[in-house]
C-alpha positions, 0 to 999 in steps of 0.5 A: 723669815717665814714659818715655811722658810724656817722649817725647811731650813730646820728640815736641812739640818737634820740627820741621824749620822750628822752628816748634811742631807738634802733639804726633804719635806720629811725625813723618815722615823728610824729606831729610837721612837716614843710612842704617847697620846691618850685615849677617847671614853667613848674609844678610841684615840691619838698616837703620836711618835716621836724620835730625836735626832742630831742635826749637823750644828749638833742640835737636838732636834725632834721628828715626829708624826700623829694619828687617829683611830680610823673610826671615832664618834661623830662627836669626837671627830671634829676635834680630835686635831685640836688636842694637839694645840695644848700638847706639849714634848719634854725632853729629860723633864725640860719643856722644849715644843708647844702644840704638836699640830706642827706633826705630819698625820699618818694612818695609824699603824702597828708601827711608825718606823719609816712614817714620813716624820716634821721635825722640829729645831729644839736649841738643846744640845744633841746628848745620845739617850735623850728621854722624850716625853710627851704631854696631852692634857686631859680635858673634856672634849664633848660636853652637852648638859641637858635638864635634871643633869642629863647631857653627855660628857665625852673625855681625852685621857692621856696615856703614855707608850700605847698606841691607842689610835689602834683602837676603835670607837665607832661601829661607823666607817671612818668616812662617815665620821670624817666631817666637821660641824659647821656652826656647831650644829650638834651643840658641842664645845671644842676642846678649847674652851674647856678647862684642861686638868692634870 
C-alpha cells in the first residue's frame, strides 16, 4: 500500500463522535488541541497543534497542523520545515509519531480550531484524556564561524503550550524571506547536520 493510499484510508477512519465519516483529505480541529513548538534567538518560531481523536476500530489517532512566523530571517527560512523531521508526538509519556512534516502547514493564528488538520493512526487504544506531548529538539539552526571566534549561531528552542509562530523576527515581509538558497549560498548548515541537544 502506498503512503497516500494509507493515509486516506487512515483519514477514513477518523471521527470525534466514532462514528464513520467520509474519506476528506483533512478533518478540521475541534476542542481539545495542544499547542507546542519553540522559538528562533533570532525571534520568531513554530506552533504546531494537535488534538486526539477516536477512530471507528477504537483507535487513538492524532490531527494535527504546523505554522511559522510569517516574518523570519533569511537565515532561518530556508529550514524552518526541517525541524520537523527529528519532532516527535508522545502520547501520556509513550512515544507514538516521528517527523511531524507529515502536518498540513496553516498561517499562524490566534487559534487553531477549524484549521483543516492530517491525521495520523497511532495503534493505541482511543482512552478519553489522552495527554499529548510534543517534542522539538533544540539545535543550532544556522551556524557561520568566522575568524578570532566571530560567526554566528542561530538557535531553535523549544517551547511548550505557546504559540510562538505569533511572534516575529524579521522587520522583512514574509514574501522577502520566503526562498531557499540553492547550493547553500549563504554558507549555512541545515538543521540536519547539526547535533540535536535535550
Amino acid at each position: 500500500m502506498s503512503f497516500r493510499a494509507f493515509m486516506i484510508a487512515a483519514l477514513a477512519a477518523v471521527s470525534v463522535s466514532g462514528s464513520a465519516v467520509a474519506a476528506p483529505d483533512t478533518v478540521p480541529l475541534a476542542g481539545d488541541v495542544t499547542l507546542g513548538g519553540g522559538g528562533f534567538t533570532t525571534g520568531g518560531g513554530i506552533t504546531v497543534a494537535v488534538e486526539p481523536r477516536r477512530a471507528i476500530d477504537g483507535q487513538l489517532a492524532l490531527c494535527g497542523v504546523w505554522a511559522q512566523s510569517e516574518r523570519l530571517t533569511a537565515y532561518v527560512r530556508p529550514h524552518v520545515r526541517d525541524l520537523l523531521a527529528p519532532a516527535t508526538l508522545a502520547v501520556n509519556g509513550q512515544v507514538v509519531l516521528h517527523d511531524l512534516r507529515v502536518f498540513n502547514e496553516v498561517a499562524p493564528a490566534q487559534n487553531y480550531i477549524g484549521q483543516d488538520a492530517t491525521c495520523v493512526g497511532t495503534g493505541l487504544a482511543y482512552r478519553d484524556g489522552a495527554a499529548v506531548e510534543i517534542r522539538i529538539p533544540r539545535r543550532a539552526v544556522v551556524r557561520e564561524l568566522g575568524r578570532a571566534d566571530s560567526g554566528m549561531e542561530i538557535w531553535f528552542m523549544p517551547a511548550t503550550g505557546e504559540n510562538l509562530a505569533l511572534t516575529e523576527g524579521s522587520i522583512l515581509p514574509a514574501r522577502w524571506t520566503r526562498f531557499t538558497s540553492p547550493g547553500d549560498q549563504y554558507e549555512t548548515t541545515p538543521p540536519e547536520q547539526n547535533t540535536a541537544r535535550d
